[in-house]
DSSP file (Angstrom, degrees, kcal/mol; ACC not computed):
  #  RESIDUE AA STRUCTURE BP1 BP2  ACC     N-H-->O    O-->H-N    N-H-->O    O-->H-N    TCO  KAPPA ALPHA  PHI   PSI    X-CA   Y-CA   Z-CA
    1    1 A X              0   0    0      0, 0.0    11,-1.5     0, 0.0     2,-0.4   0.000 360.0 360.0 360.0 140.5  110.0  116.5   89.2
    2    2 A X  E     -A   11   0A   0      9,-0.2     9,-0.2    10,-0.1     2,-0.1  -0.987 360.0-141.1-143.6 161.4  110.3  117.5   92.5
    3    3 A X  E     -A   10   0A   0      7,-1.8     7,-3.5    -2,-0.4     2,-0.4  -0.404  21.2-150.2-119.8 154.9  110.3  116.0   95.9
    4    4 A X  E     +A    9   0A   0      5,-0.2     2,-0.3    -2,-0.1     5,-0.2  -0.934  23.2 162.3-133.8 116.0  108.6  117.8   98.5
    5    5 A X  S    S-     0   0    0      3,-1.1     3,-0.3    -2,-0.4     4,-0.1  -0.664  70.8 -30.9-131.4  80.0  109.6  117.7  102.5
    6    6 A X  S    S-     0   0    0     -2,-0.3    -1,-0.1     1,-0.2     3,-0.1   0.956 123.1 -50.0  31.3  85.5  108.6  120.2  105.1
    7    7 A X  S    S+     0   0    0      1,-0.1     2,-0.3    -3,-0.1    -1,-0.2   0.456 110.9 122.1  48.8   6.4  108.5  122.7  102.8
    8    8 A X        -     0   0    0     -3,-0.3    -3,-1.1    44,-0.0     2,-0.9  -0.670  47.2-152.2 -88.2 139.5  111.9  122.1  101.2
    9    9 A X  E     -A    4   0A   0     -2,-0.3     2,-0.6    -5,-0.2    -5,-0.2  -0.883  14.3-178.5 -85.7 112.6  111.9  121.4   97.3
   10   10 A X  E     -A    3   0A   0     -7,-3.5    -7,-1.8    -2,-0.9     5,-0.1  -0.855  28.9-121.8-131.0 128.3  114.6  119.4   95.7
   11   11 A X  E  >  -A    2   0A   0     -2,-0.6     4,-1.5    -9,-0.2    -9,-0.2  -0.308  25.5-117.7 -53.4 157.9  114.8  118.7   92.4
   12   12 A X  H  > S+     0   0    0    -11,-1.5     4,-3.2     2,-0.2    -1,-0.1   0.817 114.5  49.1 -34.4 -67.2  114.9  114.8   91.4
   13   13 A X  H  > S+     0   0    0      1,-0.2     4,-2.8     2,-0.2     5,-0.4   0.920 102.4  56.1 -61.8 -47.6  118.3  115.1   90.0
   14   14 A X  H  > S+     0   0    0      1,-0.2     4,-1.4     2,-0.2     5,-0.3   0.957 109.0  49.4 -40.9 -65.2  119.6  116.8   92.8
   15   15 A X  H >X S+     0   0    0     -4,-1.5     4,-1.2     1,-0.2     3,-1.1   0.892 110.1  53.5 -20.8 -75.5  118.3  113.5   94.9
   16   16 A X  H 3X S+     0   0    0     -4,-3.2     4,-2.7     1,-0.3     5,-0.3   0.734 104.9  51.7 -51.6 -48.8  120.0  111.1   92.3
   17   17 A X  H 3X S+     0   0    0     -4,-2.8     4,-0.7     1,-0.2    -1,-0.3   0.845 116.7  39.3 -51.7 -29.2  123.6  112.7   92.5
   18   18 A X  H <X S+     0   0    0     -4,-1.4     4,-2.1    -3,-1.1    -2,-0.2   0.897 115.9  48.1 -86.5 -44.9  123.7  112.5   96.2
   19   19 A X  H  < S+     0   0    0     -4,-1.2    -2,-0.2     1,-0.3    -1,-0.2   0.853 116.7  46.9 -87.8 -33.8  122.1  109.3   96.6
   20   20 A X  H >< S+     0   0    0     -4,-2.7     3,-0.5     2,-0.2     4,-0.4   0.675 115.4  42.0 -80.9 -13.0  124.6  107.9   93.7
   21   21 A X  H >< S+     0   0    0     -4,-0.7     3,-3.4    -5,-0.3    -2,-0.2   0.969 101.5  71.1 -96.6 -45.7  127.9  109.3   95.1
   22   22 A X  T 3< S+     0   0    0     -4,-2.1     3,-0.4     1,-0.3    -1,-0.2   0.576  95.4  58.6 -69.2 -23.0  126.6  108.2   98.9
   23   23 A X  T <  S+     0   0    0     -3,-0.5    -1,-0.3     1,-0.2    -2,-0.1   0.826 111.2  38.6 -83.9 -14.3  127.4  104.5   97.4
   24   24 A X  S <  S+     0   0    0     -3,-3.4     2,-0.3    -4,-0.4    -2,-0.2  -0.051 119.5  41.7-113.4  32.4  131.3  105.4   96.6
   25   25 A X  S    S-     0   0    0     -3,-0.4     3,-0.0    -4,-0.2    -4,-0.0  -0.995  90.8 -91.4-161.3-176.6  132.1  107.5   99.7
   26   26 A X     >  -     0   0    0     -2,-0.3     4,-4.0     1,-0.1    -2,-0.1  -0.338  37.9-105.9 -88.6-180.0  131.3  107.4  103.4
   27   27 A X  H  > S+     0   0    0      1,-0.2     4,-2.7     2,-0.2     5,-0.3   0.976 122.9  54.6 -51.5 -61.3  128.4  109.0  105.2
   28   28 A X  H >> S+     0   0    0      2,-0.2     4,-3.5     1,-0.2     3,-0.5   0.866 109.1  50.2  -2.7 -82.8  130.7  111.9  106.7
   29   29 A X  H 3> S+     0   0    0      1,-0.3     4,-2.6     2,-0.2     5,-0.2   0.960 111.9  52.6 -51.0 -55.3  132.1  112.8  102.8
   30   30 A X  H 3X S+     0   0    0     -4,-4.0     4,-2.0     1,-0.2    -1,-0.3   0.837 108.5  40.7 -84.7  -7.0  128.6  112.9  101.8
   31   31 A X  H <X S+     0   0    0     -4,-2.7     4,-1.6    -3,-0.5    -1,-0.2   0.878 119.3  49.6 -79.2 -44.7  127.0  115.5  104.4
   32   32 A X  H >X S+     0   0    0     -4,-3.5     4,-1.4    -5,-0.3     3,-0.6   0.954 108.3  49.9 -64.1 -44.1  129.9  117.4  104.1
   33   33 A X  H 3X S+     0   0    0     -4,-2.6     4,-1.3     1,-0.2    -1,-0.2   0.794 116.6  43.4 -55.7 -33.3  129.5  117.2  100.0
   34   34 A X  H 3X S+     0   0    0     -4,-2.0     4,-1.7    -5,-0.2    -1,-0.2   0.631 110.2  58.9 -75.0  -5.1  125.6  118.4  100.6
   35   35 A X  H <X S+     0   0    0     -4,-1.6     4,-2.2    -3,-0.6     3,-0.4   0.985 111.7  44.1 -80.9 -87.6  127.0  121.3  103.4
   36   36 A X  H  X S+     0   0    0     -4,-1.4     4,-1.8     2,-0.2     5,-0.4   0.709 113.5  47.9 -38.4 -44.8  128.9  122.3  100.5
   37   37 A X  H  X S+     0   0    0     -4,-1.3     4,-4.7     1,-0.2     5,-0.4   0.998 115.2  43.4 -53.4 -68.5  125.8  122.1   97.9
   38   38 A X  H  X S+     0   0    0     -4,-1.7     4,-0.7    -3,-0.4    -2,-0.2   0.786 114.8  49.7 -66.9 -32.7  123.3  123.9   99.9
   39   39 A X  H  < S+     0   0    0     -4,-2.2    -1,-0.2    -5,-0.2    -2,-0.2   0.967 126.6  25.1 -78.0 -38.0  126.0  126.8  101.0
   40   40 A X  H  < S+     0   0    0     -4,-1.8    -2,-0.2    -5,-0.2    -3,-0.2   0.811 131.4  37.3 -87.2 -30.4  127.2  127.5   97.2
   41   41 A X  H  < S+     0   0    0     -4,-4.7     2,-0.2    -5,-0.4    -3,-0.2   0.911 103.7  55.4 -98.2 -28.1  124.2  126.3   95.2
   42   42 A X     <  -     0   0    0     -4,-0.7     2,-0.3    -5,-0.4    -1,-0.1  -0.786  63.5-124.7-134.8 160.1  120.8  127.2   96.9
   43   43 A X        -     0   0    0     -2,-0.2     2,-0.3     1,-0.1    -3,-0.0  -0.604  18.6-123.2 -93.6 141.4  118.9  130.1   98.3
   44   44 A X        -     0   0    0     -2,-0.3     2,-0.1     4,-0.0     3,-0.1  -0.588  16.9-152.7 -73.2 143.6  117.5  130.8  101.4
   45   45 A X    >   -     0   0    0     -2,-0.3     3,-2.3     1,-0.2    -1,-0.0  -0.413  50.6 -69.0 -88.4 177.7  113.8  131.6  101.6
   46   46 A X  T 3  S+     0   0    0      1,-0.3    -1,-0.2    -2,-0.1     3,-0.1  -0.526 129.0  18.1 -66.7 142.2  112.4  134.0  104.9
   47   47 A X  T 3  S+     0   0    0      1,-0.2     2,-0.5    -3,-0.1    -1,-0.3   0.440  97.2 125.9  42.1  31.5  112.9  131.6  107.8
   48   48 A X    <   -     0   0    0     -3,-2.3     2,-0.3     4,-0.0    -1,-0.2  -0.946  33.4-178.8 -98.9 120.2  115.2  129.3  106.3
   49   49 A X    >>  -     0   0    0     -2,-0.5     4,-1.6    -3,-0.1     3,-0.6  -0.721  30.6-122.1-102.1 149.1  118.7  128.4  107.8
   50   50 A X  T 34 S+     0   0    0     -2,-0.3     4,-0.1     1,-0.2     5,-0.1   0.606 113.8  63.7 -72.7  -0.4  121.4  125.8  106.0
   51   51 A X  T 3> S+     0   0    0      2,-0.1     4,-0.9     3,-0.1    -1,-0.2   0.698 100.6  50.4 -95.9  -9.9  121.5  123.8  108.5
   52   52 A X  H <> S+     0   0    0     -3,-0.6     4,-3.7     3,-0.2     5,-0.2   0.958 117.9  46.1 -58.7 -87.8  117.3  122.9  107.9
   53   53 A X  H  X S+     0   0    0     -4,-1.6     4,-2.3     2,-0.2     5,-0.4   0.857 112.2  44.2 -51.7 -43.7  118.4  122.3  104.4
   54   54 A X  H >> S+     0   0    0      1,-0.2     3,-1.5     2,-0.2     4,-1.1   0.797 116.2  47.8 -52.5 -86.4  121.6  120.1  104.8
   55   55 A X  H 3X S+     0   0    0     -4,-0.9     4,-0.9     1,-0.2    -2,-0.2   0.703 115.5  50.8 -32.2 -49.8  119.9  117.9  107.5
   56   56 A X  H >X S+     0   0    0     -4,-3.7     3,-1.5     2,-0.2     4,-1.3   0.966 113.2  39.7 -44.9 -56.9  116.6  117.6  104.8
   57   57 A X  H XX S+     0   0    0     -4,-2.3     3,-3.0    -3,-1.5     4,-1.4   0.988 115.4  57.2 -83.0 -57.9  118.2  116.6  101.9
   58   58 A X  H 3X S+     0   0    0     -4,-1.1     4,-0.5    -5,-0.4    -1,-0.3   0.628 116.4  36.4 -23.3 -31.7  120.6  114.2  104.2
   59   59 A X  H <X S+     0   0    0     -3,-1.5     4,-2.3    -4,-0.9    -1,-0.3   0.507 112.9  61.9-123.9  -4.0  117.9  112.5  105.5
   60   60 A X  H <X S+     0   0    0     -3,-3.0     4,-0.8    -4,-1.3    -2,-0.2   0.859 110.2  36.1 -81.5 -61.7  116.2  112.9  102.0
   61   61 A X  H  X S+     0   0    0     -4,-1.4     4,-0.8    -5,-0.2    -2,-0.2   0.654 123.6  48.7-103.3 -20.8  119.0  110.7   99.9
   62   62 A X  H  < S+     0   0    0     -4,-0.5    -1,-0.2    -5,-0.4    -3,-0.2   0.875 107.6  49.4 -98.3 -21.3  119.4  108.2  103.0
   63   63 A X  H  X S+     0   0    0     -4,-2.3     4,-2.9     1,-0.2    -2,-0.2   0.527 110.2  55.6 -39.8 -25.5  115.9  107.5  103.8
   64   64 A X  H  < S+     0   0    0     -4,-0.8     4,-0.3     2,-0.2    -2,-0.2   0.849 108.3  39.9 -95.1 -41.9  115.4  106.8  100.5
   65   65 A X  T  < S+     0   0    0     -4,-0.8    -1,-0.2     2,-0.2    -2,-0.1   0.162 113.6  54.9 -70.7  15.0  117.9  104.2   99.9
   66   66 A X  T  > S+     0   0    0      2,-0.1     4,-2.6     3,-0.1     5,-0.3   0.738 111.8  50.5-106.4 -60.4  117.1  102.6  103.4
   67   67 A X  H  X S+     0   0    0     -4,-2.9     4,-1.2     1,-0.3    -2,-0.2   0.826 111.7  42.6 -42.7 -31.1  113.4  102.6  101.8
   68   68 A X  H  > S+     0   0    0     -4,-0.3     4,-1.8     2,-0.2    -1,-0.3   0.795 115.6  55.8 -96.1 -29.4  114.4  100.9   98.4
   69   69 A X  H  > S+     0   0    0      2,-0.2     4,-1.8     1,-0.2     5,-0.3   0.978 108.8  42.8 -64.0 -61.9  116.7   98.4  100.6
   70   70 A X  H  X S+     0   0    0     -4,-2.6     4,-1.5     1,-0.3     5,-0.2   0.829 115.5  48.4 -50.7 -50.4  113.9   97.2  102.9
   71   71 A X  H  < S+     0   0    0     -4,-1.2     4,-0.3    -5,-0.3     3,-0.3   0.935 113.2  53.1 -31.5 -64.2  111.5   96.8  100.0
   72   72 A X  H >< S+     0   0    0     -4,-1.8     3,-2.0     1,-0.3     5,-0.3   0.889 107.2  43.7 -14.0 -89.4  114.1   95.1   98.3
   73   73 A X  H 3< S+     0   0    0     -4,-1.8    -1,-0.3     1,-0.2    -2,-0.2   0.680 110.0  61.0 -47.2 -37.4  115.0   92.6  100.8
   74   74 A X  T 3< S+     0   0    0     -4,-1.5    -1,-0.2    -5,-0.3    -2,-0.2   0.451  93.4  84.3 -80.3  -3.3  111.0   92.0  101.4
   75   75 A X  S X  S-     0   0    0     -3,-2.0     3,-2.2    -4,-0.3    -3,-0.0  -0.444 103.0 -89.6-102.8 180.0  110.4   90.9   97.7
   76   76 A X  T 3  S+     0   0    0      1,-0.2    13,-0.2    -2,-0.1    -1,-0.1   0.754 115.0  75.2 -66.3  -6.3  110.9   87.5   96.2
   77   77 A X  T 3  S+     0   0    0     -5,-0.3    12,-1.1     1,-0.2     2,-0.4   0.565  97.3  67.2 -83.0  -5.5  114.9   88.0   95.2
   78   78 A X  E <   -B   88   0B   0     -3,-2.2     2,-0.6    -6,-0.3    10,-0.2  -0.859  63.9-174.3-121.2 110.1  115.3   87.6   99.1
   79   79 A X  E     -B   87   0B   0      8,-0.9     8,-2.7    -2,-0.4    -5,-0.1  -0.814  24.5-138.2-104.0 123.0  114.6   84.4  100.8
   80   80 A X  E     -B   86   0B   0     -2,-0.6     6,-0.2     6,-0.2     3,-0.1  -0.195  18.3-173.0 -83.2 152.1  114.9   85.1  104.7
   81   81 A X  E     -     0   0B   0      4,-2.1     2,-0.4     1,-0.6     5,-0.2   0.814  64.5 -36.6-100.8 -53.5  116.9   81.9  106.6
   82   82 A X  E >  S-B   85   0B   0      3,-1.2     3,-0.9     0, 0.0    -1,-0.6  -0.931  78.6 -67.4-165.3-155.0  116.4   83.0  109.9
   83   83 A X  T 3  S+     0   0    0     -2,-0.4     3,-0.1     1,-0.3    -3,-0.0   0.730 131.6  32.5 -85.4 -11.6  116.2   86.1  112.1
   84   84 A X  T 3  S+     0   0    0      1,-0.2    15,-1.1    14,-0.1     2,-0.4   0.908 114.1  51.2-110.2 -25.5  119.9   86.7  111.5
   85   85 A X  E <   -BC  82  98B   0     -3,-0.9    -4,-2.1    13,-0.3    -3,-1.2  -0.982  58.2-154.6-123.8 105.2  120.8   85.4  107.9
   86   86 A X  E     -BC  80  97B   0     11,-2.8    11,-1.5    -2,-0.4     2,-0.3  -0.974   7.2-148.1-140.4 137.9  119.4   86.1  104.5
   87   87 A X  E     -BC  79  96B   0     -8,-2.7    -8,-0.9    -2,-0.3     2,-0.5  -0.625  16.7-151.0-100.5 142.5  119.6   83.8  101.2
   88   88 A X  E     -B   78   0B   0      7,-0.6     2,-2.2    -2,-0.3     5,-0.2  -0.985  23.9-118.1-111.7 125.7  119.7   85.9   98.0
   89   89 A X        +     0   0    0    -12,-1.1     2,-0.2    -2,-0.5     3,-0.1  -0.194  68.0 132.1 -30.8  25.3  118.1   84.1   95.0
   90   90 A X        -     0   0    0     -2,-2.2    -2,-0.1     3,-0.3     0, 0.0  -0.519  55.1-146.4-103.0 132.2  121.5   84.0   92.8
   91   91 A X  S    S+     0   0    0     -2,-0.2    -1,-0.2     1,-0.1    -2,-0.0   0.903 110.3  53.9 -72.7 -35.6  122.6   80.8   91.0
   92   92 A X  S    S+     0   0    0     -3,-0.1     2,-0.4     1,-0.1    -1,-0.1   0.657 105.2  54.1 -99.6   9.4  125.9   82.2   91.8
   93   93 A X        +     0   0    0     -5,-0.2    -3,-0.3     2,-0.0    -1,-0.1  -0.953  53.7 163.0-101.6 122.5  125.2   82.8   96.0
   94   94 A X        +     0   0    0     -2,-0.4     2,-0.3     2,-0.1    -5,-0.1  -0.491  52.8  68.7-147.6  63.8  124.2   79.5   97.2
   95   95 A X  S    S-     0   0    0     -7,-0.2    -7,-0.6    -9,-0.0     2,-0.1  -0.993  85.2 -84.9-163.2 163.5  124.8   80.5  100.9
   96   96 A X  E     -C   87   0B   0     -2,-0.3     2,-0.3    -9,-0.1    -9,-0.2  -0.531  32.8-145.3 -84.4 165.5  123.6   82.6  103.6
   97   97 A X  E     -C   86   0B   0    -11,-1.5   -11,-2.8    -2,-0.1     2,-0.1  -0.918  16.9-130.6-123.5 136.7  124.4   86.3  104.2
   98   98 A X  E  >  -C   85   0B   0     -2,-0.3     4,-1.6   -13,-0.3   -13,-0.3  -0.553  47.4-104.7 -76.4 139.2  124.7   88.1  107.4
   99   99 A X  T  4 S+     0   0    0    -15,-1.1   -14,-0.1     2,-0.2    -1,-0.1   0.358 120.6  60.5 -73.9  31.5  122.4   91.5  106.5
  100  100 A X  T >> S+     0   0    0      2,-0.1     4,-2.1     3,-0.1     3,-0.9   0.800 101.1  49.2 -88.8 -63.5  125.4   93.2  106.2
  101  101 A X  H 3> S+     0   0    0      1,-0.3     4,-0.8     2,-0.2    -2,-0.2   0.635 108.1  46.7 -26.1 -43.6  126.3   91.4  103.8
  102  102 A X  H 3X S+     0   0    0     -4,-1.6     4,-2.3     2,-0.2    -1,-0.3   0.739 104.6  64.7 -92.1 -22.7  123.5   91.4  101.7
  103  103 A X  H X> S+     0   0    0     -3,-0.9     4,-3.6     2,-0.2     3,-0.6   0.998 108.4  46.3 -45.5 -60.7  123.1   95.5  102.1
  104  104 A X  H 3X S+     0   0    0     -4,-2.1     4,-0.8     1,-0.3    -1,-0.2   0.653 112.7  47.6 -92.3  -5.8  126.4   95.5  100.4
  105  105 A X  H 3X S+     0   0    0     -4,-0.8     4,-1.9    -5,-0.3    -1,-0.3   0.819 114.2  40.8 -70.6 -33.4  125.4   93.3   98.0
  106  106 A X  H <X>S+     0   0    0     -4,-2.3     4,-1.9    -3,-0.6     5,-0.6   0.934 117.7  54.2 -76.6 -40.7  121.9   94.8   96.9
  107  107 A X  H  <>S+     0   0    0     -4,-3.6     5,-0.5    -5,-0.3    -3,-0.2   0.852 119.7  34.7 -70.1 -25.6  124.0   98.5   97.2
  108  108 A X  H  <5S+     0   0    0     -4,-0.8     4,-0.3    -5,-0.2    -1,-0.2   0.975 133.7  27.5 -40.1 -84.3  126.7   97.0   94.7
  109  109 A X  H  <5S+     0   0    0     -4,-1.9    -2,-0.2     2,-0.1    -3,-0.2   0.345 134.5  17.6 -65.8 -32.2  124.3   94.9   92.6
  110  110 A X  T ><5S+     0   0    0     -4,-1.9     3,-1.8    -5,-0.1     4,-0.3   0.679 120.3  43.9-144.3 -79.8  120.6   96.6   92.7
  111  111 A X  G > <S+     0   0    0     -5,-0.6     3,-0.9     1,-0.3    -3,-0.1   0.552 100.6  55.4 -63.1 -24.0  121.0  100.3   93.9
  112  112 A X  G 3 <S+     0   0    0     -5,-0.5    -1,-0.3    -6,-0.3    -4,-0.1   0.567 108.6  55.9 -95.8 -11.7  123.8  102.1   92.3
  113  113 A X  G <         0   0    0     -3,-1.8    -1,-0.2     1,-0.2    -2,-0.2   0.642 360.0 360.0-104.5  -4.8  121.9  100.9   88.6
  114  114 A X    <         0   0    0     -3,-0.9    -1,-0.2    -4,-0.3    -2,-0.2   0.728 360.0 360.0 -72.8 360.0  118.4  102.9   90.0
């Protein structure tokens, strides 16, 4: 399968790796790890630079988990407390969460197992 983005291709898997190591290292490590992907792995076509490609697939593997968060967070497994604070449906959380807090619980808990 492949994911399609001003005119860039990327395989599926390609996505998944990025988008799974992006939960054990910082943003930084992982543009620099796709800098590296895109110079060693992939070819350019006639008006294609690597700096097009990096920036796609970066915005590709972080959109995408920003997308799966918000959804997330908008279903029933989150009940909101108020504008600042969010309850997660857990017997074993029986408190509110700052939404930092609950990001790094769903990225823990929910993301790292899509």
């Amino acid at each position: 399968m492949e994911n399609k983005n001003k005119n860039f291709h990327w395989d599926e898997s390609t996505i998944s790796h990025f988008r799974f190591e992006s939960n054990y290292v910082s943003r930084k490590e992982t543009k620099e790890n796709i800098t590296l992907f895109v110079e060693n792995e992939c070819s350019l076509e006639d008006g294609e630079c690597e700096i097009d490609l990096i920036r796609d697939l970066f915005k590709i593997v972080y959109n995408t988990k920003k997308h799966l968060f918000v959804k997330w967070l908008n279903s029933d497994n989150v009940i909101k407390v108020n504008s600042n604070h969010y309850r997660c449906q857990c017997i074993q959380y029986k408190k509110a969460f700052t939404l930092k807090q609950i990001y790094i619980y769903w990225n823990s808990e929910y993301f790292i197992h899509m």
